[in-house]
C-alpha positions, -999 to +999 in steps of 0.1 A: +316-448+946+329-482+939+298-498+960+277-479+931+295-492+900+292-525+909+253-524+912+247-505+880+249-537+858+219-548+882+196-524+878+203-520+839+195-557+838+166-557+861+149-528+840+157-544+808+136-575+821+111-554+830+109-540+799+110-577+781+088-586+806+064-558+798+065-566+761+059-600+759+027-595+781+013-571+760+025-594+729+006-624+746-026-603+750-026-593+718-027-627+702-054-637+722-076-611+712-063-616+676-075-648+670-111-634+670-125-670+682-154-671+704-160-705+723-194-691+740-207-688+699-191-713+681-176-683+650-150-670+635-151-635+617-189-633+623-198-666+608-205-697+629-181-727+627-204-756+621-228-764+589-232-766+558-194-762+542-182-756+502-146-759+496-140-732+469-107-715+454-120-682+453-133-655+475-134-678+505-149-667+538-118-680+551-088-702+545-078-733+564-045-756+566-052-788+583-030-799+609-020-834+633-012-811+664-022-780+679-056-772+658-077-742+665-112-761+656-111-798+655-141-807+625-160-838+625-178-843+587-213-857+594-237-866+561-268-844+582-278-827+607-240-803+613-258-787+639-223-785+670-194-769+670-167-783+650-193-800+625-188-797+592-213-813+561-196-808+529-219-795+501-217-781+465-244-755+467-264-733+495-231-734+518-233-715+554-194-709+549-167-715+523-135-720+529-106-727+512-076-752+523-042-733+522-009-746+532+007-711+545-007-680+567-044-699+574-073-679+592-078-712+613-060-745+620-083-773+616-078-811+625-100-836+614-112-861+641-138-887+644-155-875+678-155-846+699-151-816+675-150-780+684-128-756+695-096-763+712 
């Protein structure tokens, strides 16, 4: 009996790892799926992330905060042609996307760079 007491503490702590264990996996999985980015296509919520862009403060497509570290997109701003991933022309009418630049809670993290832009 004495033998069994002692290894009880154990196996509670082994099968409350487990169970962290267990949860944080599935929490992992979930936030990749959640982020909804497709590096095969270039989008985000159906709509492709280079073009033709209009910064707006209504009824955006979606919101972005830009960021120094850890982006989800890094955008280069080209005058023509925004025809990659991660290129963005800025325009005031006929936009493929809007978006609008937030400072909390963004749909995408965005850091602008002078080569090499798409998703990170």
């Amino acid at each position: 009996m004495a033998g069994d007491r002692r290894r009880q503490p154990w196996r509670i702590w082994l099968s409350r790892g487990l169970l962290i264990g267990a949860i944080g996996l599935i929490l992992f999985l979930w936030s990749l799926g959640a982020r909804a980015n497709s590096p095969s296509t270039c989008q985000y919520k159906e709509r492709p992330l280079f073009g033709k862009v209009q910064i707006v403060e209504s009824f955006p497509d979606f919101t972005v905060q830009v960021v120094e570290a850890f982006p989800d997109l890094k955008v280069q701003i080209v005058n023509a042609f925004p025809d990659r991933c991660g290129e963005w022309q800025f325009v005031n009418a006929f936009p493929d996307f809007k978006i609008k630049f937030v400072t909390a809670f963004p749909d995408l993290k965005i850091q602008f760079v002078t080569s090499f832009p798409g998703l990170t």
